[in-house]
FIDREN-762543 format. One record per residue (C-alpha): residue in three letters; x, y, z. Coordinates in steps of 0.1 Angstrom, whole numbers. Example, Ala and Ser with C-alpha at 12.3 -4.5 7.8 and 13.67 -1.06 7.14 Angstrom:
BEGIN
NODE   type       u       v       w
NODE    ALA     123     -45      78
NODE    SER     137     -11      71
! end
This chain:
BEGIN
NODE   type       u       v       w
NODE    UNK     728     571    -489
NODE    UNK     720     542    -510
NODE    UNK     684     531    -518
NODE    UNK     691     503    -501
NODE    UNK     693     518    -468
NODE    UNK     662     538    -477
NODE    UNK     632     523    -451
NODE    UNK     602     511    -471
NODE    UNK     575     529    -482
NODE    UNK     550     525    -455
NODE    UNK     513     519    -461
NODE    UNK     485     537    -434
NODE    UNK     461     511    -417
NODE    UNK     426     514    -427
NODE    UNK     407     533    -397
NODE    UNK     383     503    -393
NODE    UNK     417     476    -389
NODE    UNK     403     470    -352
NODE    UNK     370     462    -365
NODE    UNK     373     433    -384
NODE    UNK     355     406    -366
NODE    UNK     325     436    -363
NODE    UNK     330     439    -407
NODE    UNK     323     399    -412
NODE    UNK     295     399    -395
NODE    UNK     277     434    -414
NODE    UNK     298     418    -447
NODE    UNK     293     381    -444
NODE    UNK     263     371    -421
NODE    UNK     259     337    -432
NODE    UNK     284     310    -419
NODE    UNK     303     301    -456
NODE    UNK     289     266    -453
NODE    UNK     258     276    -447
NODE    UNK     257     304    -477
NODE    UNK     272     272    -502
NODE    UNK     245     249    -495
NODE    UNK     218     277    -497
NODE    UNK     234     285    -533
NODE    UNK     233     248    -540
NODE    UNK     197     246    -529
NODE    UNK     194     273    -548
NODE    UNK     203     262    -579
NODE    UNK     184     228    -578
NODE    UNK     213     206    -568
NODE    UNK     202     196    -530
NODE    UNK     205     162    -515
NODE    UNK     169     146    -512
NODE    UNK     183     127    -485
NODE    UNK     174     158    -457
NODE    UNK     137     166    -466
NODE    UNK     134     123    -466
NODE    UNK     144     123    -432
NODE    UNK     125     152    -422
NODE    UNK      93     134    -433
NODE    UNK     103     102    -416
NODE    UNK     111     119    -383
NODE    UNK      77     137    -381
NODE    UNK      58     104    -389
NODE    UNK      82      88    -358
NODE    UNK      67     113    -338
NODE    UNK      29     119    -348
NODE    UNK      30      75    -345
NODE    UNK      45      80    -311
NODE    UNK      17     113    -296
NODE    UNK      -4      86    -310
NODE    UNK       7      55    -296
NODE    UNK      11      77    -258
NODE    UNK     -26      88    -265
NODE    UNK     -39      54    -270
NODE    UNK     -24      40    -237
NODE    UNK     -39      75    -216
NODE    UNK     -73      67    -230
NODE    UNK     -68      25    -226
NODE    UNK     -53      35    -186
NODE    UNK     -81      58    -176
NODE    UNK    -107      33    -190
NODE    UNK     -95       8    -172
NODE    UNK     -93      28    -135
NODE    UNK    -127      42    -143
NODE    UNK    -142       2    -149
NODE    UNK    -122     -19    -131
NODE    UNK    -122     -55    -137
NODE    UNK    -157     -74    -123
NODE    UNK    -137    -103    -109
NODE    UNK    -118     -76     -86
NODE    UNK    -144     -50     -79
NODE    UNK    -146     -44     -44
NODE    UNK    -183     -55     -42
NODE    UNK    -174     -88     -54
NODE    UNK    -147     -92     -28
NODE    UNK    -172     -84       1
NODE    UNK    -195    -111     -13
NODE    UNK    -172    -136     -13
NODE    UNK    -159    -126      20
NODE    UNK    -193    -125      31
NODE    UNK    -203    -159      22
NODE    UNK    -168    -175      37
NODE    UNK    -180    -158      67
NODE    UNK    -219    -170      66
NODE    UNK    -204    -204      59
NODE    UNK    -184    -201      93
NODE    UNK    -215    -188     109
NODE    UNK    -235    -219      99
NODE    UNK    -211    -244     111
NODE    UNK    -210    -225     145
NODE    UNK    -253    -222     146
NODE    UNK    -252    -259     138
NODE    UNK    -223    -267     169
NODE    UNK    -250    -240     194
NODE    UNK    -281    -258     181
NODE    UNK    -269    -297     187
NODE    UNK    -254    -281     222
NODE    UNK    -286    -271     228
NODE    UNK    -304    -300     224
NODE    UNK    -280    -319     247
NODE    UNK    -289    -299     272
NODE    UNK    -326    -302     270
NODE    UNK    -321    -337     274
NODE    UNK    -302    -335     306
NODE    UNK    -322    -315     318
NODE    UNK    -354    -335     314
NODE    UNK    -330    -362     330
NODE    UNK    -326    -342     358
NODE    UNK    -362    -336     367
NODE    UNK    -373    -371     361
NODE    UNK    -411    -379     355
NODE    UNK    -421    -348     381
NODE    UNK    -413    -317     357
NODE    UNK    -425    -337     328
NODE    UNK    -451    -309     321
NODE    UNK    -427    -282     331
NODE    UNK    -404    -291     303
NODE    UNK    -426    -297     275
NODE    UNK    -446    -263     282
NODE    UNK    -414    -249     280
NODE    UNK    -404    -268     248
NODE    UNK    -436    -253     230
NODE    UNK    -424    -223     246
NODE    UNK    -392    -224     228
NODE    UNK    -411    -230     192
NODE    UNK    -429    -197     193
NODE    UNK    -399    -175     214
NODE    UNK    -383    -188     179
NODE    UNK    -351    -209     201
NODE    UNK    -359    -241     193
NODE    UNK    -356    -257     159
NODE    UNK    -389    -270     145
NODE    UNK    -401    -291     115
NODE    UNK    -435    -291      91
NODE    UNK    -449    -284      60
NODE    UNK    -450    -248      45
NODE    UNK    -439    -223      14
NODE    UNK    -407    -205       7
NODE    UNK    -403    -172     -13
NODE    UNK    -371    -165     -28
NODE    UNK    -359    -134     -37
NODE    UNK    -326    -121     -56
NODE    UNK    -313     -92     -73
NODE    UNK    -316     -84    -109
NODE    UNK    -291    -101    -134
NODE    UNK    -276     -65    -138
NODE    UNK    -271     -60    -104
NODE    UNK    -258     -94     -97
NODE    UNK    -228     -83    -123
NODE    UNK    -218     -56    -106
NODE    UNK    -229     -34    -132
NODE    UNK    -230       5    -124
NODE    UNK    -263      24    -120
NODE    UNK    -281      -6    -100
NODE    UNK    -285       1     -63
NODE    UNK    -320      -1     -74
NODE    UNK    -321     -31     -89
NODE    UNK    -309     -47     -54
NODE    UNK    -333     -65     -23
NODE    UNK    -330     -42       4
NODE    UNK    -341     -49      39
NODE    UNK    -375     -29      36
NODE    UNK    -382     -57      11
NODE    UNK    -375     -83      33
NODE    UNK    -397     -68      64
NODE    UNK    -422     -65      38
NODE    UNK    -425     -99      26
NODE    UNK    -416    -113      65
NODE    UNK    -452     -94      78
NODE    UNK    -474    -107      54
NODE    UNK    -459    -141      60
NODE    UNK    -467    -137      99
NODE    UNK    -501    -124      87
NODE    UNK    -507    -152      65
NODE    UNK    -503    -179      95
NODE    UNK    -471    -185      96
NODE    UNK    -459    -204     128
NODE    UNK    -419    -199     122
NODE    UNK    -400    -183      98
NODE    UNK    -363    -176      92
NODE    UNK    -343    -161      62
NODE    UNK    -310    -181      46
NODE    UNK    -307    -201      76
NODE    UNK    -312    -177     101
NODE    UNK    -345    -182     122
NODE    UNK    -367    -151     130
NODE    UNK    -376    -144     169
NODE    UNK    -394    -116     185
NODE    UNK    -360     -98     193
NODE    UNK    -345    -102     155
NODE    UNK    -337     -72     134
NODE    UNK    -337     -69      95
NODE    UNK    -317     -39      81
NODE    UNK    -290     -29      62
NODE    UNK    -256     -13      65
NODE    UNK    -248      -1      32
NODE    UNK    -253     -24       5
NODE    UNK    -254     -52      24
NODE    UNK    -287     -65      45
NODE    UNK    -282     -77      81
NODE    UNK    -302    -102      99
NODE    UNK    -298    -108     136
NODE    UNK    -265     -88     128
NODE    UNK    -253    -111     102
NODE    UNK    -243    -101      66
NODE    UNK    -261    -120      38
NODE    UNK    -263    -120      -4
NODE    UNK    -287    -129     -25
NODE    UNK    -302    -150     -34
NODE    UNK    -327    -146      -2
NODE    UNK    -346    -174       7
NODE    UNK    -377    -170      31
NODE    UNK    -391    -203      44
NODE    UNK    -422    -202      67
NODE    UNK    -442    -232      79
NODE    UNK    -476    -233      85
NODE    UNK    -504    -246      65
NODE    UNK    -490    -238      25
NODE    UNK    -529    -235       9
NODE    UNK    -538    -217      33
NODE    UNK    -506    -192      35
NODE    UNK    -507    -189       0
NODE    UNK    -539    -181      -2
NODE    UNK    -539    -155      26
NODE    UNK    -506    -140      10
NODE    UNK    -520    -133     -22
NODE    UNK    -542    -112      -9
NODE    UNK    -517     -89       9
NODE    UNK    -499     -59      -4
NODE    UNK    -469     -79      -5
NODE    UNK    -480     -94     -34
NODE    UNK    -483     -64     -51
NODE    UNK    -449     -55     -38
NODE    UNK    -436     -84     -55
NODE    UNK    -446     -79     -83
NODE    UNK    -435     -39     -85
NODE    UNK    -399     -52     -79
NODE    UNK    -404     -74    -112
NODE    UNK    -416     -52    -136
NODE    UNK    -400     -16    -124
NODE    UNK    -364     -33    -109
NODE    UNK    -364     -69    -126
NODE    UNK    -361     -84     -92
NODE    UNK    -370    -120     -92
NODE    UNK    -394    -137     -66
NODE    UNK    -409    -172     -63
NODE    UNK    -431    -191     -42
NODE    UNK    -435    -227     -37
NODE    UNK    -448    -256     -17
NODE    UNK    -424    -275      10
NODE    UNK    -436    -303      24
NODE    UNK    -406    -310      48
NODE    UNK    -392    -277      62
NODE    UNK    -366    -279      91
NODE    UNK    -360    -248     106
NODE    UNK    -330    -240     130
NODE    UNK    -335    -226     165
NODE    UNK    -328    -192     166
NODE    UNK    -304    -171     190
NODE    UNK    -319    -175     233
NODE    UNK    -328    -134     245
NODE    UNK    -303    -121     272
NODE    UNK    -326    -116     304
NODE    UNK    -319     -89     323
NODE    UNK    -325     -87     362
NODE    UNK    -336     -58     376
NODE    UNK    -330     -51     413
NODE    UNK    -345     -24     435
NODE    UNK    -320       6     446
NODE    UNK    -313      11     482
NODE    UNK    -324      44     478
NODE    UNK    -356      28     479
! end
């Protein structure tokens, strides 16, 4: 048999030959790529270009936390203190005088309605209820529904500049109706003979009070400034008032609240008549 018909000389496998991808990883860890730039690093020949970018991309980011910060703080500050011009307070004023303006023209339209019909009805009972009528137009002036003219004073009254604003922490700083009442008595005390407040004429049956922030009189909203306007004899009123503890009142407001107040002298006050009472009728039961 020739050597060439011999078979090769055949080599045995290593035990671990089924291992191998198990032997680069215990052997060679590091991806080759990886391990050739760590040996360049290594030896001082690394591209700057990398650690450049690194620093540029955490300055992107710290100038972004900061710009996102910013705009949190800028957004709460502006929910927290809203603009003056659209608080809510200063839409119910202006609401609240559009309203008292409508209110006006419609007390003006009742008042010259109610003057026609005191004419007719003197008219209609001629020369023989002469005296019924005027008793009942003097009546009228103290019940407080019928307008009337003179002489007297007029207080005005407004909320602090702060309050005025809007400004937070004021409530204070604000007329309330207890202020009013208080000024209103010492008037009446004073000799007044009529008296009504921004327009709206005072009678036995009128209420001053407030719903919230807002002061009612007769049911009707109003703002400050408040003015009072009472007719009667201004030395003597302002004599008489001066010696009340309104005066003192007054002048707490200034000093502790900065509210203003002022008094002067009218000489030609018209006051409006103010709203006619609802009479009632009572009627016996037949259950006697």
């Amino acid at each position: 048999m020739s050597e060439r018909m011999l078979p090769p000389a055949s080599r045995e496998p290593r035990p671990d030959a089924s291992m191998t991808l198990l032997r680069e990883v215990m052997e060679r860890p590091l991806d080759p790529g990886y391990d050739d730039a760590a040996r360049r690093r290594a030896a001082g020949g690394g591209s700057p270009v990398r650690p450049a970018r690194r620093r540029a991309g955490r300055l992107l980011v710290l100038l972004l936390a900061a710009a996102i910060g910013l705009g949190g703080v800028w957004a709460a500050r502006s929910l927290r203190n809203p603009l003056p011009e659209l608080s809510a307070r200063q839409v119910l004023i202006e609401q609240i005088r559009e309203r008292t303006e409508i209110g006006d023209a419609l007390a003006e339209g009742n008042a010259a309605l109610r003057e026609e019909i005191q004419d007719l009805q003197e008219q209609a009972f001629g020369d023989t209820a002469a005296a019924a009528v005027a008793e009942a137009r003097q009546l009228g002036v103290w019940a407080g529904t019928s307008a009337v003219v003179g002489p007297g004073v007029v207080i005005t009254m407004q909320d602090s500049d702060r309050a005025q604003r809007g400004e937070p922490g004021t409530e204070e700083e604000r007329v309330t109706d207890f202020d009013l009442q208080v000024v209103v008595n010492a008037l009446w005390a004073s000799g007044a003979e009529a008296i009504a407040i921004n327009g709206i004429r005072l009678t036995g049956a009128t209420a001053i009070r407030s719903a919230g922030d807002a002061v009612l009189v007769d049911l009707r909203p109003l703002v400050t400034p408040y003015r009072i306007e009472a007719i009667g004899d201004p030395d003597g009123m302002r004599t008489r008032f001066a010696q009340t503890s309104a005066a003192g009142h007054l002048s707490f407001l200034s000093s502790r609240w900065q509210i203003g107040s002022e008094m002067v002298v009218d000489r030609d006050l018209s006051l409006p008549a103010g709203s006619s009472p609802r009479l009632t009728v009572l009627q016996p039961s037949e259950d006697g």
